[in-house]
C-alpha positions, 0 to 999 in steps of 0.5 A: 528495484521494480517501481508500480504506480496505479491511481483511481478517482473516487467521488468523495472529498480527500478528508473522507478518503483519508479518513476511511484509509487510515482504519486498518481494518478498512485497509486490510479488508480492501487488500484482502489476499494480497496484504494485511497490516497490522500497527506494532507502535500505539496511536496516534500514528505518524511518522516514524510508527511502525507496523508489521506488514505481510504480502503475498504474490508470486506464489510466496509470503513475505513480511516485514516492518514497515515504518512511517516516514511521511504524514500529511493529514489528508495528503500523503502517507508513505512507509519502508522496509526496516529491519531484517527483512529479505524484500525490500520495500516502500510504498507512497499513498497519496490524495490530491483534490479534483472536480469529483472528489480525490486521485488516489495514487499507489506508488510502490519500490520493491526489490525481491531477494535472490539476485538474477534468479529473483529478477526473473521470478519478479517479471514473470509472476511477482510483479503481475500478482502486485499489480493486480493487488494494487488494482483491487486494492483501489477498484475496493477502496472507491467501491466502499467509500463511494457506497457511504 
């Protein structure tokens, strides 16, 4: 399993973050071309809703359900793979409080499917096309709530 971890400092109070971050079309324009994610359960959302989830890195699209299993209100949200999916994932965002507003930190587990041949694919192109989704990610994310 590949683990990826990346944080940003964004100068506005985690309820804002968290606010902003649980819009999905806040998020999907955020990671436009790397990921979208729409809700599959109805709101309110917490632990144990779904949504369905595409990426795209390494030259390929996967998709997969993705389930809620941890959510704390301005503190963490954190999904994983259910499902028949080939590509195991899950995923942890979390806000913690600093002088200039909140730490954003995107942790992500994954695993692609097709043992050793997989693994190669993963080190050579996959896991740096996540990375640098996962930076735009969170380069987009400051931008658009430090501009409100």
């Amino acid at each position: 399993m590949t683990r990826l971890t990346n944080s940003v400092e964004i100068e506005a109070p985690p309820e804002k973050v968290w606010t902003w971050s649980m819009d999905q079309k806040n998020m999907n324009e955020a990671s436009k071309g790397f990921s979208e994610s729409t809700w599959t359960s109805t709101a309110p959302y917490g632990v144990g809703s779904v949504s369905h989830f595409i990426s795209r890195a390494g030259g390929t699209t996967a998709e997969t359900d993705l389930e809620v299993t941890e959510f704390v209100v301005n503190k963490k949200f954190a999904q994983r793979s259910i499902g028949a999916s080939k590509t195991k994932m899950s995923f942890a965002y979390t806000l913690e409080p600093t002088a200039k507003g909140s730490k954003v930190t995107f942790n992500m587990d994954y695993e692609v499917p097709y043992s050793i041949l997989g693994k190669l694919i993963d080190k050579i192109k996959v896991q740096k096309d996540i990375e640098k989704g996962i930076t735009k990610l969170l380069e987009n994310l400051k931008k658009a709530i430090e501009a409100k």
